[in-house]
C-alpha positions as CSV (number, residue, x, y, z in Angstrom):
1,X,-34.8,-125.7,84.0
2,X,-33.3,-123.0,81.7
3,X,-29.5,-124.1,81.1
4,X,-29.0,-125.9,84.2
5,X,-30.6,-123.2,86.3
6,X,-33.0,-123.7,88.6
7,X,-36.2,-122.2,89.2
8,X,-35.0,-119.6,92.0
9,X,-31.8,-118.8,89.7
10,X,-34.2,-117.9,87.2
11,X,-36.0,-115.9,89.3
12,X,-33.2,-114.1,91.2
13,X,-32.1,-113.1,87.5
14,X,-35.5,-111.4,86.3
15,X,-35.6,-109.9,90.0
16,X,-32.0,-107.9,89.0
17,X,-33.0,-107.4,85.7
18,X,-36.1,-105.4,86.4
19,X,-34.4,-103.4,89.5
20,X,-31.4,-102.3,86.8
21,X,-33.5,-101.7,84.0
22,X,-36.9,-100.6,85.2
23,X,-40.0,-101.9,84.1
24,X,-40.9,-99.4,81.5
25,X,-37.8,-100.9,79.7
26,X,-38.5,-104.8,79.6
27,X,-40.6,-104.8,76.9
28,X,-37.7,-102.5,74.8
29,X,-35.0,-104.9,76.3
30,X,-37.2,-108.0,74.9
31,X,-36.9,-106.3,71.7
32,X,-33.7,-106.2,71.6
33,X,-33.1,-109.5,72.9
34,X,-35.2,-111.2,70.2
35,X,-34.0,-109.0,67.5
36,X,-30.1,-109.8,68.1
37,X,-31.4,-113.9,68.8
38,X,-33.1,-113.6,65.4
39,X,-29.7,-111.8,63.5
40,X,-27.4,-114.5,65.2
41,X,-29.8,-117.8,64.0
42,X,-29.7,-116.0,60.3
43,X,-26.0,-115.7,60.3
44,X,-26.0,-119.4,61.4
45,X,-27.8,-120.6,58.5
46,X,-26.1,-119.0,56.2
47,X,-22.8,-119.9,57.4
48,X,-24.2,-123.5,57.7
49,X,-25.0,-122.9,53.8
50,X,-22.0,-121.9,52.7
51,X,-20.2,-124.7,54.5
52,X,-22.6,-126.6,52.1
53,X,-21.5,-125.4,49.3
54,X,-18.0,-126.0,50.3
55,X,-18.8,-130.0,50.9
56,X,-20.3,-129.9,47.9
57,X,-17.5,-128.4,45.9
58,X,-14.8,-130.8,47.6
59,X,-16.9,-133.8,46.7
60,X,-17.2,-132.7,42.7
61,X,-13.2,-132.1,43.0
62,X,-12.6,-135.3,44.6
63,X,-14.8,-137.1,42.2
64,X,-12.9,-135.3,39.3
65,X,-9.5,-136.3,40.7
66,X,-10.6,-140.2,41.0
67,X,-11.8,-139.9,37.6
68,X,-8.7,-138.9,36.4
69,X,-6.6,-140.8,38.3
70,X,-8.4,-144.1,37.1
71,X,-8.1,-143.0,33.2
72,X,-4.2,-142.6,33.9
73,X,-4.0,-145.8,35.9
74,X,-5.7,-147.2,32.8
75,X,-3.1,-145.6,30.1
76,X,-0.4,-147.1,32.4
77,X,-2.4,-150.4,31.9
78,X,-2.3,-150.0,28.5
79,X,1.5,-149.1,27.7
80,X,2.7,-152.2,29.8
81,X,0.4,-154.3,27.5
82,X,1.2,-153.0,24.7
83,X,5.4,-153.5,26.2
84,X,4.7,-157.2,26.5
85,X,4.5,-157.0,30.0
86,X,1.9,-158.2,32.3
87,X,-0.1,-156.3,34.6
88,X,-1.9,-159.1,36.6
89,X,-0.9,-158.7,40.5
90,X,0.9,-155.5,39.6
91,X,0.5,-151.6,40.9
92,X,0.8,-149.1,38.6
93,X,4.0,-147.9,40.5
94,X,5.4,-151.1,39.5
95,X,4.3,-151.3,36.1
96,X,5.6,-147.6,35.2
97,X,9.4,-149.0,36.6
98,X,8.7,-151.8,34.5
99,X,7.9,-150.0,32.0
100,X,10.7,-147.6,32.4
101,X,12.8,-150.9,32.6
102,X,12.0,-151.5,29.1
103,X,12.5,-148.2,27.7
104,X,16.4,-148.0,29.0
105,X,16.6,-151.6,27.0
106,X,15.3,-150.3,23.4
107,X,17.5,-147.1,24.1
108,X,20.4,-150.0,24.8
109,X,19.1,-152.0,21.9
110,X,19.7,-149.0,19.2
111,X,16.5,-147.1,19.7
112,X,17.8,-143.8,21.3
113,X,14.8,-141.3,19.8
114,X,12.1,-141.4,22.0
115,X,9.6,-140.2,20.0
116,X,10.0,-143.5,17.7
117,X,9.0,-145.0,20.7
118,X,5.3,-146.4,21.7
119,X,6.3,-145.0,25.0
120,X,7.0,-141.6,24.4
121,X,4.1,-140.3,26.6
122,X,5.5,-142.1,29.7
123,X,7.2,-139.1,31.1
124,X,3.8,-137.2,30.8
125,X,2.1,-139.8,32.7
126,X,4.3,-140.0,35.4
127,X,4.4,-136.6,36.1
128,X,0.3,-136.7,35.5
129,X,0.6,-139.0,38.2
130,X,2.3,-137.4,40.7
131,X,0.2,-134.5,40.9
C-alpha cells in the first residue's frame, strides 16, 4: 500500500500516532509534516537546477576544448605540409615527430636560428597540445 506497508501497518501507525500526540495536535502535526515535505521538494529542485547548470557548463567547456583542439590539429596539418611531408594515414603525434625530425635536419643543414624557420611555432603547439 504505502511503501510496502500494508493496510494494518498503516493503521497500527496512525493508532500510535494519535495515542502519543493527542488528537487536538494532528491537525498541527499535519502542518508540520506538509510544511517540512514542501521545504525538502524546493531544496530538490533547486539542487536539480544547479546540477543543470553545471551540465550545461561542462558541455560549453567541452565543446570549447574540441574546438581548439581541432584548429591545433589543423596548424599541425598545416606545418607538415608546408615541410614537404605528408599527412595522409598519419596522427598528429606522428606528424609533430616528423616534423620535429625535420627541424633537427635544417638545424644540421646550417639553419641553427629558429626563428628563420617556418617552424618556429612548433614548440607552442606542442605544448598547446598537451594541455
Amino acid at each position: 500500500m504505502i511503501g510496502g506497508l500494508g493496510f494494518g501497518e498503516v493503521v497500527f501507525v496512525l493508532i500510535v500516532v494519535l495515542v502519543l500526540f493527542g488528537p487536538n495536535k494532528l491537525p498541527e502535526l499535519a502542518r508540520a509534516v506538509g510544511g517540512a515535505m514542501g521545504e525538502f521538494k524546493t531544496a530538490q529542485k533547486a539542487a536539480e537546477f544547479d546540477l543543470s547548470g553545471f551540465d550545461e557548463l561542462n558541455r560549453e567547456n567541452a565543446e570549447k576544448k574540441k574546438q581548439e583542439t581541432a584548429a591545433l590539429n589543423d596548424k599541425i596539418i598545416k606545418m607538415a605540409e608546408d615541410a614537404g611531408i605528408s599527412t595522409e594515414g598519419k596522427t598528429t603525434d606522428e606528424l609533430l615527430v616528423l616534423i620535429s625530425g625535420k627541424m633537427n635536419e635544417n638545424s644540421d643543414a646550417g639553419n641553427s636560428n629558429p626563428e628563420n624557420s617556418d617552424f618556429s611555432d612548433l614548440s607552442k603547439s606542442e605544448s598547446d597540445l598537451q594541455q
